[in-house]
C-alpha positions as CSV (number, residue, x, y, z in Angstrom):
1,X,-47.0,111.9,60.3
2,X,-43.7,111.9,59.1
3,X,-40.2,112.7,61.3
4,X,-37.2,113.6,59.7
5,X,-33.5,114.1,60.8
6,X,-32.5,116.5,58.1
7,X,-34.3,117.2,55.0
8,X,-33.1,114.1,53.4
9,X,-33.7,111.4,55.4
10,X,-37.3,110.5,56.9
11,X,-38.3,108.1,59.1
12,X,-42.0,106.4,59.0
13,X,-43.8,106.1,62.3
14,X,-44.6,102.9,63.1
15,X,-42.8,100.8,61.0
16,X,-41.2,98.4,63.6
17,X,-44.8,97.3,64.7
18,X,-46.4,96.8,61.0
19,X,-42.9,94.8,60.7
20,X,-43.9,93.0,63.6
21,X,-47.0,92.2,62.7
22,X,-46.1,91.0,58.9
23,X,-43.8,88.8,60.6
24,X,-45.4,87.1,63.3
25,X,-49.0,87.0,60.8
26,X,-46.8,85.2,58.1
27,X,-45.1,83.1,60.7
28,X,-48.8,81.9,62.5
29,X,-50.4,81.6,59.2
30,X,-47.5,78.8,58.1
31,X,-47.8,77.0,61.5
32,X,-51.8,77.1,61.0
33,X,-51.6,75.7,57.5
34,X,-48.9,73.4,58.6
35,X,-50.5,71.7,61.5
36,X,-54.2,71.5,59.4
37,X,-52.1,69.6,56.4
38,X,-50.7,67.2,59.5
39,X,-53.8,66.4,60.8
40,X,-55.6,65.6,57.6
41,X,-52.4,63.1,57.5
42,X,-51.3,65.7,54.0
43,X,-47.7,65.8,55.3
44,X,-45.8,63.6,57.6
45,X,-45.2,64.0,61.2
46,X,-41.0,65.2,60.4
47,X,-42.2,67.7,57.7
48,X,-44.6,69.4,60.2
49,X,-42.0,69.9,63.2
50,X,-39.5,71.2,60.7
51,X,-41.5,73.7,59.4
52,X,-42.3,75.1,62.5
53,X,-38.8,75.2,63.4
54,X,-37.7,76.7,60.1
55,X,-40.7,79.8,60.4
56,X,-39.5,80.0,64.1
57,X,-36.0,80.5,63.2
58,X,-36.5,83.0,60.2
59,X,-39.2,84.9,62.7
60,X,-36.5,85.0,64.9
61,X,-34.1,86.4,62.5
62,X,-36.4,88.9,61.1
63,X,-37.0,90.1,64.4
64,X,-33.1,90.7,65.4
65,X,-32.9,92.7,62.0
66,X,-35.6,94.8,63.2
67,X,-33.8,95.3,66.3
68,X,-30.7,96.2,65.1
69,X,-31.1,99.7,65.4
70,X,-31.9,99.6,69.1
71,X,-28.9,97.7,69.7
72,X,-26.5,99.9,67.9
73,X,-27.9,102.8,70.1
74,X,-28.2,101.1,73.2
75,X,-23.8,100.0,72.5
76,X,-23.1,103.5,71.7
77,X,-25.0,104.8,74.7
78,X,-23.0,101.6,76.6
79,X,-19.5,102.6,75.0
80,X,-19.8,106.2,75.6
81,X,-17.3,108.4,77.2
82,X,-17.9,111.3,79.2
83,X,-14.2,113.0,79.3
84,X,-14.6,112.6,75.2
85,X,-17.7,112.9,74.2
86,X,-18.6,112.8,70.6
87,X,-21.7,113.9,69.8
88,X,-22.0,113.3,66.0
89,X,-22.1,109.4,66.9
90,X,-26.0,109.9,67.7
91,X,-26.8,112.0,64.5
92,X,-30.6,110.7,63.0
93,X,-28.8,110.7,59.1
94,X,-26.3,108.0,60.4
95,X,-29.4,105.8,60.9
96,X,-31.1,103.6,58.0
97,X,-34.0,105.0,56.1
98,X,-36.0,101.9,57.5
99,X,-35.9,103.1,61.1
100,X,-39.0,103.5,62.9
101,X,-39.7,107.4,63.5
102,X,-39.7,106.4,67.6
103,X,-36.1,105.1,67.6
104,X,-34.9,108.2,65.2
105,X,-36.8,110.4,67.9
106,X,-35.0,109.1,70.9
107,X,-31.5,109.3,68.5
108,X,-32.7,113.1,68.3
109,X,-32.8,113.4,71.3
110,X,-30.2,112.0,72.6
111,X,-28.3,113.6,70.1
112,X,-29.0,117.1,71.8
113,X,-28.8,115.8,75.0
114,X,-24.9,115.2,74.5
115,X,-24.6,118.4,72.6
116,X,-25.4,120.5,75.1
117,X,-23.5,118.3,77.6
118,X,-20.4,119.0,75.3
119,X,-20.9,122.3,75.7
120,X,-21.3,122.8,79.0
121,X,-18.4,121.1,79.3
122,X,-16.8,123.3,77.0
123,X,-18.0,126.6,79.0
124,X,-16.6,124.8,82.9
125,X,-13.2,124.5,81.0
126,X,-13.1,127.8,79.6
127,X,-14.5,129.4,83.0
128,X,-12.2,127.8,84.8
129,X,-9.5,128.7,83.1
130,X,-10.2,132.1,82.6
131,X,-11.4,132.9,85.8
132,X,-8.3,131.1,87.4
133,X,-6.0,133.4,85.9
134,X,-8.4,136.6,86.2
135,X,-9.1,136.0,89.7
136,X,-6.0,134.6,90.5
137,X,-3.8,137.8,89.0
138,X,-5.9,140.6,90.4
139,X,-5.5,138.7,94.0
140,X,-2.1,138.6,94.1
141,X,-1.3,141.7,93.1
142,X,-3.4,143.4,95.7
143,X,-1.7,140.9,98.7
144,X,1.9,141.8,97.5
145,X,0.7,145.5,97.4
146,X,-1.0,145.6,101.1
147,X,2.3,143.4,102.1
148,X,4.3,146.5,101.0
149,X,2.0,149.1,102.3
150,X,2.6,147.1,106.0
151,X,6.3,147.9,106.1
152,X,5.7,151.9,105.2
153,X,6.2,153.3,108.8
154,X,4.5,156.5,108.1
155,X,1.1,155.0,108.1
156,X,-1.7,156.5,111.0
157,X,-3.2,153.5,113.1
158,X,-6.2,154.0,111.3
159,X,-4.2,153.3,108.0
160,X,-2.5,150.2,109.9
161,X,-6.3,149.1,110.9
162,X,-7.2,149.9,107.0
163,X,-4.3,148.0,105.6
164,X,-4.7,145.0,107.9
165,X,-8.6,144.7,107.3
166,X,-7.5,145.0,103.7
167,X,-4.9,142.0,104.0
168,X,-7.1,139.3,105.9
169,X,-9.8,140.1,103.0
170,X,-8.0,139.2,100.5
171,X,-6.7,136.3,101.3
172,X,-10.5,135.1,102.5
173,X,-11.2,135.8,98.8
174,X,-8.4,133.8,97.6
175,X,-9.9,131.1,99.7
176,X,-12.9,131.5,98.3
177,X,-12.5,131.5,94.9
178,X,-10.4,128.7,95.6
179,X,-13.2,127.3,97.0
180,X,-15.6,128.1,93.8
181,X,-12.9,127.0,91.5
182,X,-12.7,122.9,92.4
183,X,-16.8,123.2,92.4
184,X,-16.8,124.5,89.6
185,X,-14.2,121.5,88.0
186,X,-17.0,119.4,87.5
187,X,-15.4,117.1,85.4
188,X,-12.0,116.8,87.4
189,X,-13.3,114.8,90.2
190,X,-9.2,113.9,91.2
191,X,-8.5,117.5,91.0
192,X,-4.5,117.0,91.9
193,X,-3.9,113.7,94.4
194,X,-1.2,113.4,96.8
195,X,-0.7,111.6,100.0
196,X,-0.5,113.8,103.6
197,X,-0.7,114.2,107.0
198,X,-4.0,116.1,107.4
199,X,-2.3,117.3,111.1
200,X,0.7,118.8,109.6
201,X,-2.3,120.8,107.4
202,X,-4.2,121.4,110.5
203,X,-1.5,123.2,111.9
204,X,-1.1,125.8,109.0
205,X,-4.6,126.5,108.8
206,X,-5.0,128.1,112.3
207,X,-1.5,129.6,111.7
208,X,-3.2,131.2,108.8
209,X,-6.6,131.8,111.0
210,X,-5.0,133.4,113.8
211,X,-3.5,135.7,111.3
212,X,-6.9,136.7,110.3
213,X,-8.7,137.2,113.6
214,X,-7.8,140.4,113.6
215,X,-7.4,140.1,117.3
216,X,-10.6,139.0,118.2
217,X,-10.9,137.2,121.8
218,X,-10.9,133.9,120.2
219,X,-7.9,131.1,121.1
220,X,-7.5,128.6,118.4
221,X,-6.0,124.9,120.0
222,X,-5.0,122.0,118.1
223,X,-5.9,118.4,119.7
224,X,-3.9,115.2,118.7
225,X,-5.3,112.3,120.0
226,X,-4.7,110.6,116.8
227,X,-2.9,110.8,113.5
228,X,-3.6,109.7,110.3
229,X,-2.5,110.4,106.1
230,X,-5.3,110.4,103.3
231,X,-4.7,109.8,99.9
232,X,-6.3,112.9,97.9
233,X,-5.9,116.7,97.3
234,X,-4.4,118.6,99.9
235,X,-6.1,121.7,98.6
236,X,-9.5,120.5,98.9
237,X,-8.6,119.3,102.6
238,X,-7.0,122.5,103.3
239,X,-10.3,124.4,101.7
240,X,-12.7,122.1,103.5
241,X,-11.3,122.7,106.9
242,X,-10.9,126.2,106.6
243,X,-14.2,127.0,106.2
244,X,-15.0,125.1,109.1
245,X,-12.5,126.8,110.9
246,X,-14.3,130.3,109.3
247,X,-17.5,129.1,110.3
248,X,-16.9,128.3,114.1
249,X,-14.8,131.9,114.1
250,X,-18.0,133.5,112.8
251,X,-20.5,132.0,116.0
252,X,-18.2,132.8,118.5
253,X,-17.5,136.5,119.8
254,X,-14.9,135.4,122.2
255,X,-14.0,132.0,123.9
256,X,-12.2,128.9,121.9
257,X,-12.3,126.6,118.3
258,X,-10.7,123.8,119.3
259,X,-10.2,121.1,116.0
260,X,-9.4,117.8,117.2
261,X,-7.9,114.5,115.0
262,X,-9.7,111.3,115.6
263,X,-8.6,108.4,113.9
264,X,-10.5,108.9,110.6
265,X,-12.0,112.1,111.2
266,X,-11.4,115.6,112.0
267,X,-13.7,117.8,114.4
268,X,-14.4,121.3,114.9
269,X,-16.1,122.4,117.5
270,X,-16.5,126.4,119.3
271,X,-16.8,127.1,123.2
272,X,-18.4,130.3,123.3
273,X,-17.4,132.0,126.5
274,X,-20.7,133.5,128.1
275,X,-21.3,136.9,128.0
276,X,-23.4,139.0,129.9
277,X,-24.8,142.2,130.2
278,X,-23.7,145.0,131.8
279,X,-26.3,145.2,134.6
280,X,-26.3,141.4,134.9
281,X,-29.6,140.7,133.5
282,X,-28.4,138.0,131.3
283,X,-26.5,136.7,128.2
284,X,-25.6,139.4,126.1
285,X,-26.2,136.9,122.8
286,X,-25.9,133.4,122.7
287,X,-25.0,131.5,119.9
288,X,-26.9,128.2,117.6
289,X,-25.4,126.1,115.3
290,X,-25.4,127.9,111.8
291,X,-26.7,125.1,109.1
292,X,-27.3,127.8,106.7
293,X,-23.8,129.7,106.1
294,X,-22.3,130.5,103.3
295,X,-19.2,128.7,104.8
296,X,-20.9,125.5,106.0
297,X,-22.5,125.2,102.0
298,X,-19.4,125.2,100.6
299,X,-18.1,122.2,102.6
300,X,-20.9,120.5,102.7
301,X,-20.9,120.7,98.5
302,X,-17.1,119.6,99.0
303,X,-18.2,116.9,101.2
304,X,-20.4,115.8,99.5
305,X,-17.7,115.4,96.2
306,X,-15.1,114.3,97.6
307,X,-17.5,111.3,99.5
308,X,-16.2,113.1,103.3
309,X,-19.7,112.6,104.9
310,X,-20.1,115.9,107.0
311,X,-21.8,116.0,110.6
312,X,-23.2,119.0,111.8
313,X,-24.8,118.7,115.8
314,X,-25.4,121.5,118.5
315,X,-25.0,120.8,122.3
316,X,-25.9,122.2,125.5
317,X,-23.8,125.7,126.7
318,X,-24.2,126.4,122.8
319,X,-21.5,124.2,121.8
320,X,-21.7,123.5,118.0
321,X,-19.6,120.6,116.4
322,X,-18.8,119.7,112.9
323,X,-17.3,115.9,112.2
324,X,-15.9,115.2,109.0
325,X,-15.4,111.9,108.5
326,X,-12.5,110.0,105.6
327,X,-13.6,106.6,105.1
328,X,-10.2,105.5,104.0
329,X,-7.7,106.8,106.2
330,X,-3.7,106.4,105.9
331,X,-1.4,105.7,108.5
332,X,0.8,108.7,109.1
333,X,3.8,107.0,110.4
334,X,4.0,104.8,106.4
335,X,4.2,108.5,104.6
336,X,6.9,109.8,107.3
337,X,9.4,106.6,106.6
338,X,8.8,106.9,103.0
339,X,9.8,110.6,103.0
């Protein structure tokens, strides 16, 4: 059977093994006739040893020809760059017409492989673009509109209530696709990296949250125990927490989301306050730890690119907690001399 990369250039299958073979037969059949001459005392001792040597080394050398091919791959594959790929270097034609149909096959192969990588790559920078500044434009033109529609004082209380419900939607969604968008950057693990005080972000997230509780009986606190910079994108942080913020908001009808700054790590937790029934037969609802939310994928996929392990545990009186932890943390007192 015959393999070819285009319709010039064709590659024989199995040609590196009846190679082989010629080789090494050729080289046992010299050391055969070699040794029976030296034992029938027809060549001296000296010419024996260096004629093995001599088949030995030219066996050797025909073998590294043959392998040359492999090698060249296995360096390209070695030497390749994933921010500039360049898939051409694995075409089959740029191979000799002596390579074996097997190592033109896995060039073919490979060859696609990295085409298709280099366009995917190709499509995540053209969707991100594009839907950065599709998504982006739409969203602020709808918060600078409901901003102005706030200060018209002829609206009902039902507008108001419209207007506001409005407001804290689209800036969830501008979360969100904020969210979506350093997924989807794929090959941008550094997105843009700065060094802050993850408290001093803390602090503007549940500004922002209690913005959009929409006065829900929920009390957002900030604990302090410890304080601490990371080295990073404050985006990302500031994405990552909010949704845990979002997430403890959504298991609790009323009672408290505390987030509290370890040294290293940052935990939120919710203390549902218990509700019960009119008649007093019991809890109206209680609440377990949501692994499943749409809010608790996102982080964890964050998490889990940015290397911030992510713990997620329930405790009794339907407390749920999640730890993030940063495995290098800064000291916050260096970035606040330095500013």
């Amino acid at each position: 059977m015959n393999n070819s990369g285009n319709a010039a250039t064709t590659f024989r299958v199995g040609a590196f093994r009846r190679r082989m073979t010629w080789v090494f037969g050729l080289q046992f059949l010299a050391v055969a006739i070699t040794c029976v001459m030296g034992i029938y005392d027809a060549a001296p001792l000296a010419a024996v040893i260096a004629v093995i040597v001599i088949t030995t080394v030219l066996a050797w050398l025909a073998t590294q020809r043959e392998w040359r091919p492999i090698s060249a791959l296995a360096r390209l594959i070695n030497d390749w760059d994933e921010c500039k790929p360049d898939p051409e270097a694995l075409q089959p034609q740029r191979l000799s017409r002596h390579t074996d149909a097997d190592v033109a096959s896995l060039a073919r192969g490979l060859h696609g492989f990295a085409t298709r990588i280099a366009d995917y790559n190709q499509r995540e920078r053209n969707f991100t673009r594009d839907a950065s500044h599709e998504l982006r434009s739409p969203l602020t033109v709808i918060k600078m509109s409901v901003d102005m529609l706030v200060e018209e004082a002829g609206l009902t209380d039902f507008g108001n209530r419209s207007v506001c419900r409005i407001q804290r939607a689209a800036r969830e969604l501008e979360t969100l696709v904020e969210a979506l968008l350093i997924l989807a950057r794929e090959s941008d693990p550094g997105v843009d990296t700065e060094r802050f005080v993850v408290n001093d972000v803390l602090v503007q997230e549940l500004a922002s949250a209690r913005d959009l509780l929409g006065g829900r009986p929920i009390e957002l606190q900030l604990q302090e125990p410890a304080r601490f910079a990371l080295m990073g994108s404050r985006r990302v942080f500031s994405v990552l927490c909010w949704q845990l913020i979002r997430n403890a908001c959504q298991q609790t009808e009323q009672g408290r989301v505390v987030v509290t700054v370890f040294p290293g790590m940052v935990a939120v937790s919710n203390h549902a306050a218990l509700q019960t029934a009119g008649d007093g037969s019991g809890p109206l609802r209680l609440h377990g730890a949501d692994r499943h939310g749409f809010e608790l994928a996102i982080a964890r996929r964050i998490s889990d690119r940015f290397d911030w392990p992510l713990e997620l545990q329930t405790l009794a009186g339907h407390e749920n907690i999640a730890r993030i932890r940063f495995p290098h943390p800064l000291p916050a007192d260096a970035l606040v001399a330095e500013l």
